[in-house]
TIRO-2110 file (N, C-alpha, C; in Angstrom, 1 decimal):
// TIRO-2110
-81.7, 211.6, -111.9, N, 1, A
-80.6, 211.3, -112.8, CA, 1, A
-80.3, 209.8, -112.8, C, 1, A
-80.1, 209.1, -114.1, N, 2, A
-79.6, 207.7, -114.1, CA, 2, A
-78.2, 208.0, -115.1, C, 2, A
-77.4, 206.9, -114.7, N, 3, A
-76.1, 206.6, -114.7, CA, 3, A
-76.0, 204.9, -115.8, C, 3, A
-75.5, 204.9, -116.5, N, 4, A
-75.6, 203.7, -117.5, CA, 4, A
-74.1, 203.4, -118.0, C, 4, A
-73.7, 202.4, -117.1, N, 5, A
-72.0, 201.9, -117.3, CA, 5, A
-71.8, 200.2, -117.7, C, 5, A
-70.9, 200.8, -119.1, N, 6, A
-70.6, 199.6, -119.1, CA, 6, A
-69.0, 199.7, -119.3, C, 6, A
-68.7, 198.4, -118.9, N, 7, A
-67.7, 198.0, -118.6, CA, 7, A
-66.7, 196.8, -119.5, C, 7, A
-65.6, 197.8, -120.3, N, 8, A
-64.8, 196.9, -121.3, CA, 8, A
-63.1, 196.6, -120.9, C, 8, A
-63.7, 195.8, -121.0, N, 9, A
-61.7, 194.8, -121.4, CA, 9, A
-60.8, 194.8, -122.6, C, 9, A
-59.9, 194.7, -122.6, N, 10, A
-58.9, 194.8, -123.6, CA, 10, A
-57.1, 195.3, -123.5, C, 10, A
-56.5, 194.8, -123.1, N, 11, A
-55.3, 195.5, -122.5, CA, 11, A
-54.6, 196.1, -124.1, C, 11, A
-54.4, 197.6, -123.8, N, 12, A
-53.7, 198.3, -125.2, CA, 12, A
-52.5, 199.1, -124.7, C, 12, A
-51.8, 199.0, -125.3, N, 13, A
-50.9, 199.9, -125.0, CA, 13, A
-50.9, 201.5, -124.5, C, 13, A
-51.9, 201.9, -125.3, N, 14, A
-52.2, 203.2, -125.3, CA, 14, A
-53.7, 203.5, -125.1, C, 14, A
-54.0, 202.6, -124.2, N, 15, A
-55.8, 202.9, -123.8, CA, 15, A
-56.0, 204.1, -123.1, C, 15, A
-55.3, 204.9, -122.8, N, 16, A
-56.3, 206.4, -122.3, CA, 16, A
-56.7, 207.0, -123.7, C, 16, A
-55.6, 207.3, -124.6, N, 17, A
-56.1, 207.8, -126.0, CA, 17, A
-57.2, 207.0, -126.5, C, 17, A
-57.5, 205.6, -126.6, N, 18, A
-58.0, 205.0, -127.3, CA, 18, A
-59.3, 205.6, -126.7, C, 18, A
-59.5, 205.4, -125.2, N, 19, A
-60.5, 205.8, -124.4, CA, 19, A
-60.9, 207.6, -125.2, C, 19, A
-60.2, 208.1, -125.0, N, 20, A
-60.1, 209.9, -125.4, CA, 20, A
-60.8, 209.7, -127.2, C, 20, A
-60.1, 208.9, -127.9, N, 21, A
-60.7, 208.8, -129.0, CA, 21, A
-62.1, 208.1, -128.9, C, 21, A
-62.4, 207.8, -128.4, N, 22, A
-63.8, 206.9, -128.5, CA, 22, A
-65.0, 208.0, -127.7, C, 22, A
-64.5, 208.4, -126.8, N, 23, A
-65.2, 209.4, -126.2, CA, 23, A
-65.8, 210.5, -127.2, C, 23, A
-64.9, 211.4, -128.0, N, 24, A
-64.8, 212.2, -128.5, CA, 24, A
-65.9, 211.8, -129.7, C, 24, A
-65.5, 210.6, -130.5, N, 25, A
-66.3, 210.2, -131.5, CA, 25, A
-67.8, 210.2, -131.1, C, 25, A
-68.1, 209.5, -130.2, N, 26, A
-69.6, 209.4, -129.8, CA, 26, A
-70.2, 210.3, -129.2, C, 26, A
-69.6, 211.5, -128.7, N, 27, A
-70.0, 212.7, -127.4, CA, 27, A
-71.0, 212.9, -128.1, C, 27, A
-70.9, 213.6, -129.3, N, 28, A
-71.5, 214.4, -130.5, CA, 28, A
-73.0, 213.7, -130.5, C, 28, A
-72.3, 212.2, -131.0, N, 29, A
-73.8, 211.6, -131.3, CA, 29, A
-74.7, 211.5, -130.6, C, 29, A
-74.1, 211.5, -128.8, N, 30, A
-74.8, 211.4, -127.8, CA, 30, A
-75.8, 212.0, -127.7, C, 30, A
-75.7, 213.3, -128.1, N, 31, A
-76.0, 214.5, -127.5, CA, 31, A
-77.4, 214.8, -128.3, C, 31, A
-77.2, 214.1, -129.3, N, 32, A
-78.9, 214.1, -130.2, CA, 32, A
-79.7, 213.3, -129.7, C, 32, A
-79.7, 212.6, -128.2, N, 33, A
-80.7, 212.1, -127.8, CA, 33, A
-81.6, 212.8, -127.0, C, 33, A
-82.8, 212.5, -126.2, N, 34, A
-83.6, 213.2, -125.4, CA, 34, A
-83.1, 212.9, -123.9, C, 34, A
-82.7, 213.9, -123.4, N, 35, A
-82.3, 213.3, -121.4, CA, 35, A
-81.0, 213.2, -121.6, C, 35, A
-79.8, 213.2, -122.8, N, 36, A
-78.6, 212.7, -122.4, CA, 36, A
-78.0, 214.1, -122.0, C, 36, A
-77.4, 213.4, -120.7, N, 37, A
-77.2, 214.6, -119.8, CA, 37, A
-75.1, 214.5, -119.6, C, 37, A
-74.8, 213.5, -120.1, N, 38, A
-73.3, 213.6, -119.9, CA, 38, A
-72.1, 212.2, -119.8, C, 38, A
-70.9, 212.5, -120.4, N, 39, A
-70.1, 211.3, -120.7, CA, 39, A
-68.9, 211.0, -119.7, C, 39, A
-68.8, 210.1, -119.1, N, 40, A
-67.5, 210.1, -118.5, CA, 40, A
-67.1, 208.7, -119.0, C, 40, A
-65.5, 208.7, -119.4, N, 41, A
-64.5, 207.2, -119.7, CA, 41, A
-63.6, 207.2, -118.5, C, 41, A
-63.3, 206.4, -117.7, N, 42, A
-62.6, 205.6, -116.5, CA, 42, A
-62.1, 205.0, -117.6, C, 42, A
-60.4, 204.8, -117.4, N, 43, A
-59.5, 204.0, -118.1, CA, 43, A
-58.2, 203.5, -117.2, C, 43, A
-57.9, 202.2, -116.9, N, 44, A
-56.9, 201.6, -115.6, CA, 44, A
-56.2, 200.6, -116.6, C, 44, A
-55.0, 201.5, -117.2, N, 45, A
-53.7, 200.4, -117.9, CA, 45, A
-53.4, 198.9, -116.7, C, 45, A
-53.6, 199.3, -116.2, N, 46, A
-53.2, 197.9, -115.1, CA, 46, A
-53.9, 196.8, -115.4, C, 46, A
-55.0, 197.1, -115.0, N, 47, A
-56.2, 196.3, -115.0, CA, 47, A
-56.4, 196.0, -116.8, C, 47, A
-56.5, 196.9, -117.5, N, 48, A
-57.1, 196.6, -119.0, CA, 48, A
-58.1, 196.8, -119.1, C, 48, A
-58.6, 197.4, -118.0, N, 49, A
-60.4, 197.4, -118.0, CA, 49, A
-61.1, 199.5, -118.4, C, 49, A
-62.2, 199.4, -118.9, N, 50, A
-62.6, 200.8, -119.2, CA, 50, A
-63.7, 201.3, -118.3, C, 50, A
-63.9, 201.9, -118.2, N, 51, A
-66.1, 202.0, -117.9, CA, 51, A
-66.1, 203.3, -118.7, C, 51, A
-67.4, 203.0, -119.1, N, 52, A
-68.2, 204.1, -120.0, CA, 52, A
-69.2, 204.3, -119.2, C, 52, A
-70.0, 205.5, -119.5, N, 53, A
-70.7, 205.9, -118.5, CA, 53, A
-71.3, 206.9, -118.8, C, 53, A
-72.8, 206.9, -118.7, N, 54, A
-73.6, 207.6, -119.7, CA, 54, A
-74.3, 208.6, -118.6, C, 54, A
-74.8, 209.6, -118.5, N, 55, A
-75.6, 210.3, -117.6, CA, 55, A
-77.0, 210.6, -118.1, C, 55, A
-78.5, 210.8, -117.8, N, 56, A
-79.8, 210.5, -118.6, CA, 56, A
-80.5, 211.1, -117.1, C, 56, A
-81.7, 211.9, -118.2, N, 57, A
-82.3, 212.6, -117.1, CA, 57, A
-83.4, 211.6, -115.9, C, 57, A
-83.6, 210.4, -117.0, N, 58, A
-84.6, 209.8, -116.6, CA, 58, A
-84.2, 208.2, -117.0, C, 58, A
-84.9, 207.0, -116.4, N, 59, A
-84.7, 205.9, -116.6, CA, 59, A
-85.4, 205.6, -118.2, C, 59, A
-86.7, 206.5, -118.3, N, 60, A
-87.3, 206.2, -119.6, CA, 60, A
-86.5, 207.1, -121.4, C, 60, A
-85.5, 208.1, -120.4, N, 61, A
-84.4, 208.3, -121.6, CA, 61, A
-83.4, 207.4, -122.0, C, 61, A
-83.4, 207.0, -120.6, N, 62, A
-81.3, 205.7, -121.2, CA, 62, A
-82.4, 205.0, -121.6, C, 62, A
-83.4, 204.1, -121.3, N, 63, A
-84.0, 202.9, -122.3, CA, 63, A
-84.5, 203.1, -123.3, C, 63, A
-84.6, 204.8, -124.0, N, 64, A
-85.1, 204.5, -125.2, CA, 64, A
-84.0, 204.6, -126.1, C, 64, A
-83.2, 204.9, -125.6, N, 65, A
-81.4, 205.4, -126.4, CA, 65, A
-80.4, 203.9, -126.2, C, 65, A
-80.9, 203.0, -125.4, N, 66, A
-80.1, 201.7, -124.8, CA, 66, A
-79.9, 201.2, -126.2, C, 66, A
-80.7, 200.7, -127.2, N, 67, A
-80.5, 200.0, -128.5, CA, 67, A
-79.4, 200.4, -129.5, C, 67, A
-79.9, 201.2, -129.3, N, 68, A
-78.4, 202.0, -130.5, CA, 68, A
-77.1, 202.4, -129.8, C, 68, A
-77.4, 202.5, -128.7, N, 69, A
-76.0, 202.7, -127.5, CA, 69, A
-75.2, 201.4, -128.1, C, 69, A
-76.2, 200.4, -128.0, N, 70, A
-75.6, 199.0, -126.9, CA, 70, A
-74.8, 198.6, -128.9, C, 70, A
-75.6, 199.0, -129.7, N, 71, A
-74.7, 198.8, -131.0, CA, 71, A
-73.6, 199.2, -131.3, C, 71, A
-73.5, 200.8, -131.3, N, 72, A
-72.6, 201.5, -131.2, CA, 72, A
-71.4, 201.0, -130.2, C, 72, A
-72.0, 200.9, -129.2, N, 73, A
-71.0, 200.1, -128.2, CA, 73, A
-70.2, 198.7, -128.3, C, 73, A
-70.6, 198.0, -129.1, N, 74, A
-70.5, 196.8, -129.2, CA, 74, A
-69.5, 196.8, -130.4, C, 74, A
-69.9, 197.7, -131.1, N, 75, A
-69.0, 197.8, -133.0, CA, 75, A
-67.7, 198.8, -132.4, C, 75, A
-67.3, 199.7, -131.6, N, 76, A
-66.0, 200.7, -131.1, CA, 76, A
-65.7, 199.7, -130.5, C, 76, A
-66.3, 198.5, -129.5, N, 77, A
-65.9, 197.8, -128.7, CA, 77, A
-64.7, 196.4, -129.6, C, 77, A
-65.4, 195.9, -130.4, N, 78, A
-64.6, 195.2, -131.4, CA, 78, A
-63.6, 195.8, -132.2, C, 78, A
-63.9, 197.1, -132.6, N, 79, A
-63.0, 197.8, -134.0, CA, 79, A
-61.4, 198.3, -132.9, C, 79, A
-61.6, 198.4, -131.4, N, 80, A
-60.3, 198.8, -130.9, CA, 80, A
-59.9, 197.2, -130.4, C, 80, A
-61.0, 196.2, -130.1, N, 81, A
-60.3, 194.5, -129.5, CA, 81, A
-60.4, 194.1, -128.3, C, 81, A
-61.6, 194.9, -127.7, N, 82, A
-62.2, 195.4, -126.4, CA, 82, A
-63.4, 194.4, -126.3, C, 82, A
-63.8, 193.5, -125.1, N, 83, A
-64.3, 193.0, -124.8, CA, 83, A
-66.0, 193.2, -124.1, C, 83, A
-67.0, 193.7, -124.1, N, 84, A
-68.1, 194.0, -123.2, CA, 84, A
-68.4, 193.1, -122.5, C, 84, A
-67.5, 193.8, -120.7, N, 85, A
-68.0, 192.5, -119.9, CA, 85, A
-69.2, 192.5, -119.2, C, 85, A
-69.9, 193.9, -119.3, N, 86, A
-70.5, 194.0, -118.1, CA, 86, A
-71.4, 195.3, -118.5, C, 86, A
-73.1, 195.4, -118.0, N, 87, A
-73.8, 196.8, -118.9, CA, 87, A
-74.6, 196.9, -117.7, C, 87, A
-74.4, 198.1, -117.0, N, 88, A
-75.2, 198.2, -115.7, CA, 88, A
-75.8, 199.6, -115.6, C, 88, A
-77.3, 199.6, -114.6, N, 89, A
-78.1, 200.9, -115.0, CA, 89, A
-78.0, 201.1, -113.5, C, 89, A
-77.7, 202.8, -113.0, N, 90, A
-78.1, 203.2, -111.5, CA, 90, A
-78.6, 204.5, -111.3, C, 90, A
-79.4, 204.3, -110.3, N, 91, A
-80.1, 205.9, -110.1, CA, 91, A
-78.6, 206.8, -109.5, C, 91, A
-78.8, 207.8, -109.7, N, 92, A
-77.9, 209.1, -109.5, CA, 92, A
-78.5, 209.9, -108.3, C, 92, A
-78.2, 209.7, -106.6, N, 93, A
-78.9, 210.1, -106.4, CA, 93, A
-78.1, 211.3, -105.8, C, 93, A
-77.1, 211.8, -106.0, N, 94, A
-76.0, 212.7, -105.5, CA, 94, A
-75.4, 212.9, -107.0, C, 94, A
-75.3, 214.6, -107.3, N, 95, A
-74.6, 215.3, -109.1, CA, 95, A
-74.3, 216.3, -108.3, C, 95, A
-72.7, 216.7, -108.6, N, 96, A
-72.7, 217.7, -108.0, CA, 96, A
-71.2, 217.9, -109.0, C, 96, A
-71.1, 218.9, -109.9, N, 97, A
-69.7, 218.6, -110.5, CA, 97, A
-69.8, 220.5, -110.4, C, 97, A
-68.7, 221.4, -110.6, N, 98, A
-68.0, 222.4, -110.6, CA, 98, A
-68.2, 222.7, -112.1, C, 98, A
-67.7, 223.5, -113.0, N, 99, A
-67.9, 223.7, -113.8, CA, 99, A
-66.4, 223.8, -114.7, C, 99, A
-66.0, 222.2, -114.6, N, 100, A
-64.7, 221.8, -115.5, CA, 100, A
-65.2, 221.3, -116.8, C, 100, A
-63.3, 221.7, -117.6, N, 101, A
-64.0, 220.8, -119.1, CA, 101, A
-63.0, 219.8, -119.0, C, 101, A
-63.2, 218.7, -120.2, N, 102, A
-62.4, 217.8, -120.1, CA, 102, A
-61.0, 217.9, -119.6, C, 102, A
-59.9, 218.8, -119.5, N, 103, A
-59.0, 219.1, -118.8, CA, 103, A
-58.8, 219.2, -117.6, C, 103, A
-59.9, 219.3, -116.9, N, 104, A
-60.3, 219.4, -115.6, CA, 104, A
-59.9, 221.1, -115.2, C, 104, A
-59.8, 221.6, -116.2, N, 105, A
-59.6, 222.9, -115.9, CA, 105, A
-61.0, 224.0, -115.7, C, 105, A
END
């Protein structure tokens, strides 16, 4: 499993929705790739800062999906005022999640 985060700036008043809206918009599109295995948004009002965070069965699925990510990513990143500081790839070598849905329920 690879993990692909990037990491945006932008202080909003109401950055968990914005986060919750942005999620929701792209889950969908995600999901028509090969290997995409799962979404998580980290959002810290304090800080102003987001991470996105892509889940991929393999390193040769996030790099063939990286191009159109990094677009997509870059055009939601501007249209809310959000900065891309930072775009980082890591092996996964521990997955272990329960079977919650976004509510954590």
């Amino acid at each position: 499993m690879v993990a692909a985060m990037a990491t945006l700036s932008g202080a909003t008043p109401e950055m968990d929705g914005i986060a919750e809206m942005a999620g929701e918009s792209i889950e969908g599109w995600l999901k028509e790739y090969e290997g995409y295995r799962g979404l998580l948004v980290f959002s810290d009002n304090e800080s102003g800062r987001s991470r996105v965070i892509t889940l991929w069965d393999s390193h040769e699925d996030e790099q063939r999906a990286r191009v159109s990510r990094a677009a997509m990513r870059d055009q939601l990143a501007t249209t809310i005022g959000y900065t891309v500081e930072a775009f980082e790839v890591y092996d996964v070598p521990v997955f272990d999640f329960v079977g919650l849905d976004a509510a954590g329920t």
